[in-house]
N, C-alpha and C positions, 0 to 999 in steps of 0.2 A: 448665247455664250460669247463672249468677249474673247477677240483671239489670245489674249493672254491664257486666258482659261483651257483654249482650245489646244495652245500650245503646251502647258502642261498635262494636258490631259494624252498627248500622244507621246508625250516621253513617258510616262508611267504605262503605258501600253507597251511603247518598245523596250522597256526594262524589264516586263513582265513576261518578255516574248526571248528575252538570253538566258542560253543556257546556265547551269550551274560553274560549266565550266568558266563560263563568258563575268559569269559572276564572281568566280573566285579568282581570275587572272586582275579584275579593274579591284577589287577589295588589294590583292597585291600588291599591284603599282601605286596605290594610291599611298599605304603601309610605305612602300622606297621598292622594293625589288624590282629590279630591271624586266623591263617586257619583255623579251623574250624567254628568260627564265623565268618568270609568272605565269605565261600561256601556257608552257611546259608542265608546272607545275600545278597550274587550275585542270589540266587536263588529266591529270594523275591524279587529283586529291577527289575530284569530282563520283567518281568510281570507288573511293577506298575509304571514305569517310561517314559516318553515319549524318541526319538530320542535325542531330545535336551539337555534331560534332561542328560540324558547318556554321552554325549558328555560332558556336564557343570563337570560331575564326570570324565572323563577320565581327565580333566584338570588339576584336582588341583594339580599333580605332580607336572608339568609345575610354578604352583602359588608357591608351597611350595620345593622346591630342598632343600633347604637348613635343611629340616624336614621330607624327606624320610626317611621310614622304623622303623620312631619313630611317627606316629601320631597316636592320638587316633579317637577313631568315634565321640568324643565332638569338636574334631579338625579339623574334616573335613565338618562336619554341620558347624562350624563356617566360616570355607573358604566359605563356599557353600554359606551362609546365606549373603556374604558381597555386593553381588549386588543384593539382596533379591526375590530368588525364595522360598517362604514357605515352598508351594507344598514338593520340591525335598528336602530342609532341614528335613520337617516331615518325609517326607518317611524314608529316610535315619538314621533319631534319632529311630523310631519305629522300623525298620528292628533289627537297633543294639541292643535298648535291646531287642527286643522279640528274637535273637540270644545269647545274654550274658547269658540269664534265661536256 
C-alpha cells in the first residue's frame, strides 16, 4: 500500500471513530456557524434527532454549495424547513439559540 493510500486509509478510520456529535459540530462549521455554538449544538442535536433526521442535516451542504461556510442557523432551518420536517427545523432553531445565549 502506497503511503498515500495508507494515509487515507486512516483518516476514514479516524472519521469513523467521531462521535455523532463530533459529526454534526464539523458538518456546522463547515455550513458557517461559529465553533463554539456548533459544538453546543452537535451536542444537543446528537440526542434529539432521529437517523433521518441526521442525514436531512448532513445534506444541506449538498443543497447549498454555493453558501458554504457563510450560513447562518436561520439559513439552515430554512433549508431544512423546504420539504417540511418541523420536528428537525424546531430542534435545530432551539438548539441554536439556547447555544447563542
Amino acid at each position: 500500500m502506497s503511503p498515500r493510500h495508507l494515509s487515507l486509509a486512516v483518516l476514514a478510520l479516524l472519521a469513523a471513530c467521531a462521535t455523532p456529535s463530533q459529526q454534526i459540530t464539523k458538518k456546522l462549521t463547515d455550513y458557517g456557524v461559529p465553533p463554539a455554538q456548533a459544538r453546543c449544538m452537535g451536542d444537543r442535536l446528537q440526542s434529539r434527532l432521529s437517523v433521518s433526521q441526521l442525514q436531512r442535516l448532513g445534506e444541506i451542504g449538498r443543497l447549498n454549495r454555493d453558501r458554504m461556510g457563510r450560513m447562518s442557523v436561520n439559513d439552515i432551518a430554512a433549508t431544512l424547513n423546504k420539504p417540511g420536517d418541523e420536528v428537525l427545523v424546531a430542534e435545530v432553531v432551539k438548539s441554536g439559540i439556547s447555544c447563542l445565549i
